[in-house]
N, C-alpha and C positions, 0 to 999 in steps of 0.2 A: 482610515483604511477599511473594505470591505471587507466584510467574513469570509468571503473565497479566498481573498487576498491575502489574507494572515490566517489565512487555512493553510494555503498551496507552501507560504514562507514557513510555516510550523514542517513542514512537509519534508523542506527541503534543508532548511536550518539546519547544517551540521547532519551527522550519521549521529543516529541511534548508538548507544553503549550496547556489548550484547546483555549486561546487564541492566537496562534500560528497558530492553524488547524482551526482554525473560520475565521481567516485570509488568511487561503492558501486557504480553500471551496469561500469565496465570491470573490478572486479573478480567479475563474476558477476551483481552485482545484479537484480533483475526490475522492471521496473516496470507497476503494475498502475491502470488507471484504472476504477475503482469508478463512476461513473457509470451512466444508462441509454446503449442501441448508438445512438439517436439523437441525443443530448449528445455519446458518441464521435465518432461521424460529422462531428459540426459540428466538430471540433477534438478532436484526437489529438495527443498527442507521441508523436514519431517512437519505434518500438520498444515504444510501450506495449501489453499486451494488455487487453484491456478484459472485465474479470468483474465485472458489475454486481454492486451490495452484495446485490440478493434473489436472486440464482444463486448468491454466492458459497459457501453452505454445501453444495453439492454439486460446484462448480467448481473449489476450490481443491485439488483433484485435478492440475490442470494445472501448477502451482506445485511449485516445489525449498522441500522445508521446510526443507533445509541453507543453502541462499539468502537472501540480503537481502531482501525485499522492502519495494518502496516506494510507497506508496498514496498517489493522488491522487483528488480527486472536484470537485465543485460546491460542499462545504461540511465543514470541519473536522469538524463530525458525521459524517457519512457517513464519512467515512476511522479514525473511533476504532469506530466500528461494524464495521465490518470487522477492523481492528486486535484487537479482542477476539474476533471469531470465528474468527482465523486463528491466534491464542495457543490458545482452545483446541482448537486441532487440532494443536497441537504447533509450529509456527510461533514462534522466538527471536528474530529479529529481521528488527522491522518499524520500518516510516519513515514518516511524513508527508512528506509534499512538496505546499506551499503554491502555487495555482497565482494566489496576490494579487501585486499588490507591494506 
């Protein structure tokens, strides 16, 4: 299996605990909300930066590719969308973070 490949599936593997992602934030972690700036606007978690998924392939410039990141959006879609365009930029490991209950 290719590294994007069991990137994107780490990615998408099941939701994050929030104890999981409170774990990947205090050790470095980023957290990225993949939404549009107007969705952000309405509701942000605290410390997220917000790189909408059609900016992302020139924005993920702002991002530690040594880093966790962990994508959250409006729809599971959206976040393995990303998830696969931040694999191939080099980008190991990435998260989902389910913003359901």
């Amino acid at each position: 299996m290719s590294l994007a490949i069991q990137t994107v599936c780490r990615a998408t593997a099941g939701t994050l605990t929030d104890e999981r992602a409170a774990a990947l934030l205090a050790n470095g972690g980023q957290l990225v909300d993949v939404r549009s700036p107007a969705d952000f606007n309405r509701f942000a978690l605290p410390g997220a930066l917000n790189l909408p998924i059609d900016s992302l392939c020139y924005e993920h410039r702002r991002l530690n590719a040594h880093r966790p990141v962990i994508l959250y959006g409006n729809s599971e879609v959206r976040s393995v969308r990303a998830a696969r365009l931040l694999a191939g930029k080099g980008f190991l490991r990435i998260y989902h973070l389910s913003l359901k209950d």
